[in-house]
C-alpha positions in Angstrom: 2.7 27.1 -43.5 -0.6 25.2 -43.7 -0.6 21.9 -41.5 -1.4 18.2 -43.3 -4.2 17.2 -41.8 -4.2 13.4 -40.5 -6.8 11.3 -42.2 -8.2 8.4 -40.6 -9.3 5.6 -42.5 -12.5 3.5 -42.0 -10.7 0.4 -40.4 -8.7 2.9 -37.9 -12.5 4.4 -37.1 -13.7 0.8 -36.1 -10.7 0.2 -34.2 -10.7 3.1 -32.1 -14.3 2.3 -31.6 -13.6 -0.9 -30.6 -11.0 0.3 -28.6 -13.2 2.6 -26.5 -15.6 0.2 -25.9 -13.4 -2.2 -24.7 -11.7 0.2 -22.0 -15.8 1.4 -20.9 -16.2 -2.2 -20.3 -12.8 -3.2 -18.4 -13.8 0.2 -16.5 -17.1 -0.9 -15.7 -16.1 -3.8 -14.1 -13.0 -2.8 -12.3 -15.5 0.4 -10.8 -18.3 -1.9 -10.0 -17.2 -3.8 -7.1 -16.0 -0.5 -5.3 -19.4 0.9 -6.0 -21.5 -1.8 -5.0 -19.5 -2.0 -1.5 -19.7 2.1 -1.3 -23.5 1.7 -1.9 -24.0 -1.0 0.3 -22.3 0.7 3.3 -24.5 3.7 3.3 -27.7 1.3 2.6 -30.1 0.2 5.8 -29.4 -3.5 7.1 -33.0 -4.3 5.6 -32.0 -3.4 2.0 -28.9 -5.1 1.7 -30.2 -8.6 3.1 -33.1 -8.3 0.9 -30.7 -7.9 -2.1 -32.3 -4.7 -2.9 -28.7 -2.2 -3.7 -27.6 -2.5 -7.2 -26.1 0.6 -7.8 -27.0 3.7 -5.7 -27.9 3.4 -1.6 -31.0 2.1 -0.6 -32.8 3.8 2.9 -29.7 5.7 3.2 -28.4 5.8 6.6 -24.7 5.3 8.7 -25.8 1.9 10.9 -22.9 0.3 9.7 -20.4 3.3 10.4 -21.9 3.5 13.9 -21.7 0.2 15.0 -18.4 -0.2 13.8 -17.2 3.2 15.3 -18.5 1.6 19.0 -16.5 -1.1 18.9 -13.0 -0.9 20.9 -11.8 -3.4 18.9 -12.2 -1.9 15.4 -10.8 1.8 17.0 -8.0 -0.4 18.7 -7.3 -1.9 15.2 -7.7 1.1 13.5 -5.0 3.0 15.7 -2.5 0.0 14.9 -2.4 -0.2 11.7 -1.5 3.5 11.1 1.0 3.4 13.8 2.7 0.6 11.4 1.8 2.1 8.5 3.7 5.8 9.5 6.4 4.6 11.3 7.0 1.2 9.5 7.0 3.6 6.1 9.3 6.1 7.7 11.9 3.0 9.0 11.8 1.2 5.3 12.3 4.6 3.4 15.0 5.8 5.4 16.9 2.4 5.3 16.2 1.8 1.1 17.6 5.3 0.3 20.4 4.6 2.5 21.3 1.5 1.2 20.2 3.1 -2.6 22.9 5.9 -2.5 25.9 4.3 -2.0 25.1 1.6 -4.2 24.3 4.1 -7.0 28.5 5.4 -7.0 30.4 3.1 -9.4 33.5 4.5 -6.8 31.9 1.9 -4.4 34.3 -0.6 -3.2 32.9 -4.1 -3.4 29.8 -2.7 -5.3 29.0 -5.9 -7.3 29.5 -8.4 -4.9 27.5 -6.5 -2.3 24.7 -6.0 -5.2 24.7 -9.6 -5.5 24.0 -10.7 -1.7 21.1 -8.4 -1.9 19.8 -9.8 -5.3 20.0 -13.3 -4.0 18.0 -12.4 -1.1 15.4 -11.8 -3.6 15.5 -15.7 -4.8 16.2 -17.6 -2.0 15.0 -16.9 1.5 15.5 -18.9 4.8 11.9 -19.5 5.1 8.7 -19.3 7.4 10.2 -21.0 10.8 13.8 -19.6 10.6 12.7 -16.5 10.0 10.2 -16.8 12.9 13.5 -18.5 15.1 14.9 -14.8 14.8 12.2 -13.2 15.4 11.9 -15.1 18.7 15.8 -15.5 19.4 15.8 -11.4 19.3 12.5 -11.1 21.9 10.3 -9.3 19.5 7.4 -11.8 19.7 4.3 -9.6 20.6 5.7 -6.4 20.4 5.2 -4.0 17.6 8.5 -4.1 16.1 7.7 -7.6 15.1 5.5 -6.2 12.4 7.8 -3.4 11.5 11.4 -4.5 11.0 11.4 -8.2 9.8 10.4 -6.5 6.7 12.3 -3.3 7.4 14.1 -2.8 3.4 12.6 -4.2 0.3 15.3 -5.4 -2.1 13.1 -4.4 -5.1 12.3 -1.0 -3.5 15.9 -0.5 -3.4 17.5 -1.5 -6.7 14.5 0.9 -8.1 15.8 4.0 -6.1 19.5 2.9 -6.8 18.8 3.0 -10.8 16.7 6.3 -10.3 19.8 8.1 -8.5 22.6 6.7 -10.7 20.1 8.0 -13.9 19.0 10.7 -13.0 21.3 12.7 -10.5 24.6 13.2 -13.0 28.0 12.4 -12.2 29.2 16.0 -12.6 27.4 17.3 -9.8 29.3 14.7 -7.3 32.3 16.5 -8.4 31.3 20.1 -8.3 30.2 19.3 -4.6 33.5 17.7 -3.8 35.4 20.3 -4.9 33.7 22.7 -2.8 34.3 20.7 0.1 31.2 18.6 0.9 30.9 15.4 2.4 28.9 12.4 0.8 26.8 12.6 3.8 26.0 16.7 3.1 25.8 15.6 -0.6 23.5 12.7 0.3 21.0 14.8 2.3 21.2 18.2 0.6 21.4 16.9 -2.8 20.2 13.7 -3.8 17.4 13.7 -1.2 15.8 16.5 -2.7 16.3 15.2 -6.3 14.9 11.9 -5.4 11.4 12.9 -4.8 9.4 10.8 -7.3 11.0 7.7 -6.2 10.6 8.6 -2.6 7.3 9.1 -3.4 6.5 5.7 -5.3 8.1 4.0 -2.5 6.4 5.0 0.3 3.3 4.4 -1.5 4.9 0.5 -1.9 5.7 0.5 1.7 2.5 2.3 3.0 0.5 0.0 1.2 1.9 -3.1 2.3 2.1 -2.6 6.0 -1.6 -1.6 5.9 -2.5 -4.5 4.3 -0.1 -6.6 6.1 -2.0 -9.2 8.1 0.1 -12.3 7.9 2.7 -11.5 10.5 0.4 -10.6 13.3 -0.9 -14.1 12.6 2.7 -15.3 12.9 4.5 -12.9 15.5 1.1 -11.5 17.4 -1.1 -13.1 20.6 -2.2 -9.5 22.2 -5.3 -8.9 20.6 -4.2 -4.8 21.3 -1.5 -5.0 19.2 -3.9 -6.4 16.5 -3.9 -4.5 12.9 -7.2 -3.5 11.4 -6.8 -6.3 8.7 -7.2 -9.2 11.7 -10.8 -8.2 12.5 -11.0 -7.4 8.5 -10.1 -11.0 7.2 -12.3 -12.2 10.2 -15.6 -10.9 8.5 -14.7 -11.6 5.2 -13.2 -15.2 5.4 -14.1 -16.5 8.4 -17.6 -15.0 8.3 -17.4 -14.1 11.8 -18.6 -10.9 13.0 -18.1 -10.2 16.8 -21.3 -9.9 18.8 -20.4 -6.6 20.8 -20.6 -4.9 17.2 -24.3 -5.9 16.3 -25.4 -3.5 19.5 -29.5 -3.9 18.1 -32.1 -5.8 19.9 -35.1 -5.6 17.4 -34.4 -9.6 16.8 -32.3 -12.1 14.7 -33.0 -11.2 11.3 -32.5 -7.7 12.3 -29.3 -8.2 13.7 -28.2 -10.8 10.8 -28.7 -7.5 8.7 -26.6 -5.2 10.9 -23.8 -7.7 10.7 -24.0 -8.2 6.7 -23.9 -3.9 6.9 -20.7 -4.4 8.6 -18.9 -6.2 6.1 -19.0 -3.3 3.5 -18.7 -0.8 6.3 -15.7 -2.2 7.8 -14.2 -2.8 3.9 -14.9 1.4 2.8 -13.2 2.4 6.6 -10.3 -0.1 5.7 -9.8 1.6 2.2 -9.5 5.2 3.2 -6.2 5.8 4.1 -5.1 4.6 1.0 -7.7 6.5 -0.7 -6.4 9.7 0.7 -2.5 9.3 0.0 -2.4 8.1 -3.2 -4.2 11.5 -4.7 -1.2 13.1 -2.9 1.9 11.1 -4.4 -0.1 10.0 -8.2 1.8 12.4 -10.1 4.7 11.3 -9.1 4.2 7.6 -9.3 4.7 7.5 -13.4 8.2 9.3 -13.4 9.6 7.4 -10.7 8.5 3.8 -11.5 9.5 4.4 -15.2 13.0 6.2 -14.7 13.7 3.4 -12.0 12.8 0.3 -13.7 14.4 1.4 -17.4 18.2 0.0 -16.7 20.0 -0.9 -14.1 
């Protein structure tokens, strides 16, 4: 049986064409910021005032890493923000999958009216200063469960991992368990833990990401500078323009030191990007399937 060839006409040539070249370009630019500040980190304080990195490093050296590296702060910072990151991401996981199940059985008493309160949650909220009133009311003003569980369950996290389980994990094999005796909380942890992996693994990446960007509430909740996240010192640099004298440690004069403290912009911008750098290799395959099977219907 001979296969019919598809043959491509000239407008469908020009259109892939243009295609391509128009996915090159939106690539180029998307890439190029990341490289220049990559470039830029490794480059000697000299080269970047002067304007000199374009593309590749210039008088490639670690200055930047090094100054940034002796500085308590940064390290302090640094040690923060994953301890919100992993045990913020373990607290909202473990809460959205719980409150995911038993939303996903249709035997649920009261399902649509609980559905509801969480769904209007999503469109009305009680605002900046009653939300801070709690906060304060519960005495979790500088400590570090103010950054963790005012924002403990997303509602859009959940309503994704609720569609996932009630598509995806079939009715039938509720039964089969239930007739050989298990409980929903054996069924919840032995079964539908193990089948939820792609969504687990799209959420945490949602959660992870947000508490390690999360700067916002430290502004609001936060007046220990040890209990600072990275992304204080981080927004400092960037929008404030203020870089901290202790971490320009040079003494070979102004402009010299003016140099260091551009260096550390980039530097401290790469250092702030690798953790998500390194998890999201680790949970991309699974990101497509989960997003997609828990967004289709609900």
């Amino acid at each position: 049986m001979k296969v019919k060839k598809i043959s491509h006409s000239a407008s469908d040539n020009r259109f892939e064409v243009i295609l391509l070249v128009a996915l090159c370009t939106l690539g180029v630019i998307v890439a190029y910021p990341l490289i220049y500040v990559l470039s830029s980190s490794f480059s000697s304080p000299s080269a970047v005032m002067s304007g000199k990195v374009w593309l590749w490093p210039v008088e490639f050296g670690f200055e930047g890493y090094k100054a940034i590296f002796k500085n308590s702060q940064v390290l302090i910072g640094y040690r923060n923000s994953l301890f919100y990151m992993v045990v913020g991401t373990c607290i909202n996981v473990a809460l959205t999958m719980c409150a995911a199940y038993p939303l996903s059985r249709t035997d649920m008493p009261g399902q649509g009216p609980i559905m509801l309160l969480f769904t209007f949650t999503m469109i009305f909220s009680g605002g900046m200063i009653p939300t801070y009133l709690v906060v304060k009311n519960l005495h979790l003003l500088n400590t570090v469960w103010s950054m963790i569980l005012p924002g403990a369950i997303s509602v859009h996290n959940m309503i994704i991992a609720r569609t996932f389980i009630h598509n995806s994990i079939p009715q039938e094999m509720l039964e089969a368990t239930q007739i050989e005796g298990c409980s929903d909380a054996q069924y919840f942890v032995r079964m539908v833990l193990p089948l939820s992996g792609s969504v687990i693994a799209v959420i945490t990446l949602y959660y992870a990401i947000g508490h390690w960007n999360a700067y916002f509430n430290a502004f609001m909740y936060l007046n220990d500078q040890n209990l600072y996240p990275l992304q204080i010192f981080l927004r400092d640099i960037l929008i404030s323009n203020k870089v901290d004298a202790s971490m320009v440690v040079i003494d070979d004069g102004a402009a010299a030191k003016e140099g260091l403290a551009e260096l550390l912009k980039y530097s401290l911008i790469v250092v702030a990007m690798l953790p998500v750098m390194i998890i999201y290799p680790f949970v991309q395959k699974h990101f497509v399937k989960g997003v997609m099977i828990g967004a289709v219907k609900g």
